[in-house]
C-alpha positions in Angstrom: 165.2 115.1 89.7 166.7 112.1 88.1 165.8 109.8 90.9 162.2 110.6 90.3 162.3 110.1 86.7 164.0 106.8 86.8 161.4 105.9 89.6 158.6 106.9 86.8 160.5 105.1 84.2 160.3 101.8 86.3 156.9 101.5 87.3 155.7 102.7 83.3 158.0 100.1 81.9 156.6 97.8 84.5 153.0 98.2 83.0 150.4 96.6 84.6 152.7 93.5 85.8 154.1 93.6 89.0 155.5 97.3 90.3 153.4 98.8 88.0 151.3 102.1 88.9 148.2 101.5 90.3 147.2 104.9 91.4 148.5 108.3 92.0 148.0 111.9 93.4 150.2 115.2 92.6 149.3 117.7 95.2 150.8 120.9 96.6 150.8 123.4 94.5 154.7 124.8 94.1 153.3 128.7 93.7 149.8 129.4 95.1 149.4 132.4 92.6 145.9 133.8 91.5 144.8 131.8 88.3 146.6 128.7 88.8 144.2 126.2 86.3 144.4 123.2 88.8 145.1 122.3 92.1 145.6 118.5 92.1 146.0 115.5 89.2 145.2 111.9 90.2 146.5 109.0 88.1 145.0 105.8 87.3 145.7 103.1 84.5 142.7 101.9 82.3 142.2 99.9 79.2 141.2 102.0 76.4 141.1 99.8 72.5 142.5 97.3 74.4 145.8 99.2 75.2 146.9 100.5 78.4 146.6 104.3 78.7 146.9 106.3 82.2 144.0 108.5 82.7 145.2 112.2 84.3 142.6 113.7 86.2 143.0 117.1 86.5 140.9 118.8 89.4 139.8 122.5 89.1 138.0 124.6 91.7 134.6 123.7 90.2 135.3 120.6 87.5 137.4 117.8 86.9 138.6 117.3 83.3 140.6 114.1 82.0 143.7 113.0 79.7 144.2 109.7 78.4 147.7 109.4 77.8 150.0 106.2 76.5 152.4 105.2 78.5 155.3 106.7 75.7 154.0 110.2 76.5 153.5 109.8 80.5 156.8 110.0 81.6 157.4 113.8 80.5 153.9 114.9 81.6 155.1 114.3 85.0 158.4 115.8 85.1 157.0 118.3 83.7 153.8 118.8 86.3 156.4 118.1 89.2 159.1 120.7 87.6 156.5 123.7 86.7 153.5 122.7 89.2 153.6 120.3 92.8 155.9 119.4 95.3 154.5 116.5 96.2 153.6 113.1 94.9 151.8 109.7 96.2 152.6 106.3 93.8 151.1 103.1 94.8 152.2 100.0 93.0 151.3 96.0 94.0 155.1 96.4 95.6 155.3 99.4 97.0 154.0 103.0 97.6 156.5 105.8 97.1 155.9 109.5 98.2 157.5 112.5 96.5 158.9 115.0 98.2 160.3 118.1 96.2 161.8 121.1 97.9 162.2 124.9 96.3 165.0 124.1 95.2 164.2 120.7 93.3 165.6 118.5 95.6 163.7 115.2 96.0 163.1 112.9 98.6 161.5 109.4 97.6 160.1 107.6 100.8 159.4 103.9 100.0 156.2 102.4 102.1 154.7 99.1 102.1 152.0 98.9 99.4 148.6 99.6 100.4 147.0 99.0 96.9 145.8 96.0 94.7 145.7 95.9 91.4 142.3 96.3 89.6 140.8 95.2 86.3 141.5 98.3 83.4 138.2 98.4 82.4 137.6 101.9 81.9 133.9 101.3 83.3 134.8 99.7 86.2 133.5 99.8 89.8 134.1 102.9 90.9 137.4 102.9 93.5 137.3 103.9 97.0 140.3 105.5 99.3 140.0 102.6 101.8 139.0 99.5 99.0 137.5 97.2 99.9 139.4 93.9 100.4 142.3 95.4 102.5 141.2 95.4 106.7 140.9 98.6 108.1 141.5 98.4 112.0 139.3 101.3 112.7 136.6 99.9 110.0 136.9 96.6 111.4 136.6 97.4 115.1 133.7 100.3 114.2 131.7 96.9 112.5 131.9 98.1 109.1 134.3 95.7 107.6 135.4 92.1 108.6 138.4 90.9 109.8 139.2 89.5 106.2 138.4 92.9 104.4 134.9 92.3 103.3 132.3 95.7 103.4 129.3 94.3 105.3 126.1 94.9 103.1 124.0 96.5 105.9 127.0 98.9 106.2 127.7 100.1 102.7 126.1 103.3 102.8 128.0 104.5 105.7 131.3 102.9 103.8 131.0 104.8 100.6 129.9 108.4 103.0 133.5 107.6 104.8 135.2 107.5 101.6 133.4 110.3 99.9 134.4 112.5 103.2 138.3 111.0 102.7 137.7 112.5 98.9 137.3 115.8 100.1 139.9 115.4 102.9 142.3 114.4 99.9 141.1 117.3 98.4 142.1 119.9 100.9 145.3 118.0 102.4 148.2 120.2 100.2 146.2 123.4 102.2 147.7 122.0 105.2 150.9 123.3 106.8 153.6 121.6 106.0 156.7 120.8 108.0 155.1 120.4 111.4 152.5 119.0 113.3 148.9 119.4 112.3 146.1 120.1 114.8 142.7 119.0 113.9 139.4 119.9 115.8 136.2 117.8 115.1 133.2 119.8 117.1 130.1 117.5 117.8 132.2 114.4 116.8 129.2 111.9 117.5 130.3 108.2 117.4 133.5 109.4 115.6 133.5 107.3 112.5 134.5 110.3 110.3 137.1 111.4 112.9 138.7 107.7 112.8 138.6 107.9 108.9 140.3 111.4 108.8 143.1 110.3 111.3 143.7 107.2 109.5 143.7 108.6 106.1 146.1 111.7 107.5 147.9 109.4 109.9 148.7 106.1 108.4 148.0 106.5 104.8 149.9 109.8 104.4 151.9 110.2 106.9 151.3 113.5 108.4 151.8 114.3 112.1 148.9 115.0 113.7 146.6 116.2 116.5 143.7 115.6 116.9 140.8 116.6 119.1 137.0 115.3 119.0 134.8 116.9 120.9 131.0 116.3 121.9 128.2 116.8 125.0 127.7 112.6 125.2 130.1 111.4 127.8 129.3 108.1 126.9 130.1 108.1 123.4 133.4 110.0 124.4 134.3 107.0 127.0 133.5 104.8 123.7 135.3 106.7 121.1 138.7 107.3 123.8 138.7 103.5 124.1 138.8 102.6 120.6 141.7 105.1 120.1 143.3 103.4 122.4 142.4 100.0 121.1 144.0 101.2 118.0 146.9 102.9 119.1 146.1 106.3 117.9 148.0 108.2 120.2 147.1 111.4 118.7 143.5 111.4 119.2 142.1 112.6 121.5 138.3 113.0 122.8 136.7 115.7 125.3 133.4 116.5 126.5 132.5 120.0 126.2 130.6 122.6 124.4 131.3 123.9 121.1 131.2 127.0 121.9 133.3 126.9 125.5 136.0 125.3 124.0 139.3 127.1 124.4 142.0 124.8 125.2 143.7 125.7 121.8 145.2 128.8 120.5 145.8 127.3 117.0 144.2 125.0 115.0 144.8 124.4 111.2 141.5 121.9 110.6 138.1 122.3 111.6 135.5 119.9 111.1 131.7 120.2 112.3 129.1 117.8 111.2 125.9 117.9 111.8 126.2 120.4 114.4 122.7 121.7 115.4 121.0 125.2 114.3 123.5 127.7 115.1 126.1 125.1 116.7 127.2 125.2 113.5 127.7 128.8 113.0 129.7 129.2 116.4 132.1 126.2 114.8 132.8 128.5 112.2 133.4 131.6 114.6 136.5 129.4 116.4 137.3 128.4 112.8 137.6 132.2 111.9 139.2 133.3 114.8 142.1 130.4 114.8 143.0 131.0 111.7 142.3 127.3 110.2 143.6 126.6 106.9 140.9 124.6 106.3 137.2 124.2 107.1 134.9 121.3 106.9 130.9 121.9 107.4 127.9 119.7 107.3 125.1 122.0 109.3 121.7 120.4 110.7 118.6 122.1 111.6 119.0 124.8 110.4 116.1 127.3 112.3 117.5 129.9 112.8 116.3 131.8 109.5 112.9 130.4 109.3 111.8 132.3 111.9 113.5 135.8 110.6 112.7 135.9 106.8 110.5 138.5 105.7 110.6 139.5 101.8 106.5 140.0 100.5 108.1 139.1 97.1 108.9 135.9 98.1 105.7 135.0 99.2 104.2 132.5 96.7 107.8 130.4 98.4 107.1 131.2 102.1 103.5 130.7 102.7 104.2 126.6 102.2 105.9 125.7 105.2 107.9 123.1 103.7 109.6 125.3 101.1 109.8 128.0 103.7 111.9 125.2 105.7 113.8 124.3 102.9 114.4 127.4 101.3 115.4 128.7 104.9 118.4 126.1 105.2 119.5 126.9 101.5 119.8 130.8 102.6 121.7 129.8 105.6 124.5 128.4 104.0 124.5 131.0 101.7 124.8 133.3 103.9 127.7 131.0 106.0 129.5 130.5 102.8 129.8 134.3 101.9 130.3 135.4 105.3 133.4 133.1 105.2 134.5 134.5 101.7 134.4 137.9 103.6 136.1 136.7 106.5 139.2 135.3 104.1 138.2 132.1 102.4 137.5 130.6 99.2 134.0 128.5 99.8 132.4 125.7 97.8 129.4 124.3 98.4 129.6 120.2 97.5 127.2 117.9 97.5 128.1 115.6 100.8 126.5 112.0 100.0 123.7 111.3 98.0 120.4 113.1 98.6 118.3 109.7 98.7 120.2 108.6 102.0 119.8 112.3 103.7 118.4 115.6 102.8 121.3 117.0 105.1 124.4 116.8 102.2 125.4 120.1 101.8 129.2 120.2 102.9 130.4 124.0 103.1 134.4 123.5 102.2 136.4 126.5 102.9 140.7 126.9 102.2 142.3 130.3 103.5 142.9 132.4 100.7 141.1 135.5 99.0 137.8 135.3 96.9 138.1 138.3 95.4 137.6 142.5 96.4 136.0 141.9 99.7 133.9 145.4 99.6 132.2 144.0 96.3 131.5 140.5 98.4 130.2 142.6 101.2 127.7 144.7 99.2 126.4 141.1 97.6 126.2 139.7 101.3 124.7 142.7 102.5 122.0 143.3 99.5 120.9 139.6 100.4 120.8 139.8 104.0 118.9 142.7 104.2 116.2 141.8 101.4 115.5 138.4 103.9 115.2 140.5 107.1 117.4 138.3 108.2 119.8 138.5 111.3 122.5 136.0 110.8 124.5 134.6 114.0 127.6 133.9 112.3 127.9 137.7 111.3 127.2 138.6 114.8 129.7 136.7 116.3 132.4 137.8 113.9 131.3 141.0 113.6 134.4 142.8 114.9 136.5 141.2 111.6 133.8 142.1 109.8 132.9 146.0 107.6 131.2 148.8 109.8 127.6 148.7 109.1 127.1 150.9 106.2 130.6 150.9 105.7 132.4 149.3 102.5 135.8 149.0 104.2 136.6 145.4 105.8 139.0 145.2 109.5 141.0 142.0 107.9 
């Protein structure tokens, strides 16, 4: 560990001059044990009484809490989070960006990159900081006419700028869930015009580092003539992009990521289905039109709610991801529900988020899911479609 502690030695006594930290992220989590506080810390300098302090971010499950630490007391928090807590580590300086690599057994691997990050004023106030920042081209932002050649955000653009960063966020989020040591296979169902599967590969790719592959898939063979092209244009040799149907799609018999946004009605729910069935360490929702419901809820108590279409509408969607989300804690997940992008550009922001793990006694979760479902009337696809992994009916013991 010594070549990580004088590499954390340099860049604090380097300050905010040149080499000094600009940013970083501790990630993978040495022991995935029940009841582990947090799951990530992100770094960043900032000017606090006029003296430079590093602010630790430390992410939970459902908060983010902060640390404001001088730079006399920073060195042996990290040695100490990367001896009792990660394996990994991401340091970008205005020279360099290092990554961290720490095995079981505490050996460490530094692998020096060209830097990828400007330093920015300290103010603690400052403009919030994206992923991709602005000032620093993008290929696949340039070529997708978000950003110009020289780095600049185009203003008519800057809402679907900051959604591509706020998906990277969560992506960030979720990348120590991914196997490590070997090629990672992606699946992006009802990819679209593929702006959010050029940001994911890039981010994954280029920024991190990870092997990859990756398959978009959608009905428009247009768009996919479009989207293969750019890949191409880019040199992305590990994207790839298919027509077909969601729910026909078998070409894989393991995939670690799925992503489906926007996915139509049930489209969504038979995402989640191959999601379930792979095995994927990771799932990424955004549903869309979601009818299904509407047409199946019948609880007289919730009448003064149902008999005004829109609420019944919105209500409707709100049980549907309920339902989605706890079916997936049943099926072997732990599932949040975040808040996608902001609710004035789309009413559509609900991302369902789900990491393999347990949520808890899975007869308790299916007696809550059950209890709920039944006082809608409601006949869920997703449950369904999975129900061989799922309880008898009227049973309280699970198949998984």
């Amino acid at each position: 560990m010594d070549s990580l502690r004088k590499l954390i030695q340099d860049m604090v006594a380097a300050g905010s001059g040149q080499g000094g930290l600009i940013s970083a992220t501790l990630s993978q989590l040495r022991s995935k044990a029940d009841g582990q506080a947090f799951t990530k810390v992100q770094l960043k300098p900032v000017e606090l009484k006029g003296r430079l302090h590093y602010q630790l971010a430390y992410h939970y499950s459902n908060k983010v809490t902060h640390d404001n630490l001088v730079p006399e007391m920073l060195e042996e928090r990290l040695m100490d989070l990367f001896e009792t807590t990660f394996r990994q580590g991401l340091f970008s300086t205005s020279e360099a960006d290092y990554q961290v690599l720490i095995s079981k057994k505490f050996k460490v691997s530094i692998l020096k990159k060209p830097a990828t990050k400007q330093a920015a004023s300290l103010s603690h106030n400052r403009k919030k900081r994206y992923l991709l920042e602005e000032g620093t081209p993008v290929p696949f932002l340039v070529e997708l006419g978000i950003m110009s050649p020289e780095g600049k955000v185009f203003a008519k653009r800057y809402d679907k700028y900051r959604q591509i960063n706020r998906f990277l966020e969560m992506i960030e989020d979720v990348a120590g869930d991914l196997p490590q040591g070997r090629p990672v296979t992606i699946v992006d169902f009802g990819c679209g015009k593929s702006y959010l599967t050029f940001a994911l590969y890039h981010y994954l790719s280029v920024e991190c580092g990870m092997q990859l592959n990756v398959v978009g898939l959608d009905l428009k063979a247009d768009v996919i003539e479009h989207c293969s092209t750019l890949a191409k244009k880019l040199d992305y040799a590990n994207l790839r992009f298919l027509v077909g149907d969601i729910a026909d799609y078998d070409e894989l018999s393991r995939v670690d990521m799925v992503v489906t946004l926007h996915a139509c009605d049930t489209a969504t729910d038979a995402a989640l289905e191959k999601a379930v069935r792979w095995g994927a360490s990771v799932i990424l929702s955004v549903p869309c039109c979601q009818h299904e419901l509407f047409s199946q809820i019948d609880a007289p108590e919730l009448a003064p709610l149902l008999s005004h279409g829109i609420l019944k509408e919105r209500f409707s969607a709100l049980a549907t991801d309920a339902i989605r989300a706890k079916l997936l804690d049943i099926l072997g997940y732990k599932t949040q529900l975040l808040e996608f992008i902001d609710m004035e550009h789309t009413p559509k922001n609900i991302m369902i988020r789900a990491v393999k793990g347990s949520s808890g006694d899975r007869d308790r979760l299916w007696e809550e899911y059950t209890a709920f479902r039944s006082f809608l009337s409601a006949n869920p696809y997703l449950e369904n479609a999975c129900r061989d992994l799922l309880p008898e009916p009227g049973a309280g013991k699970s198949r998984i």
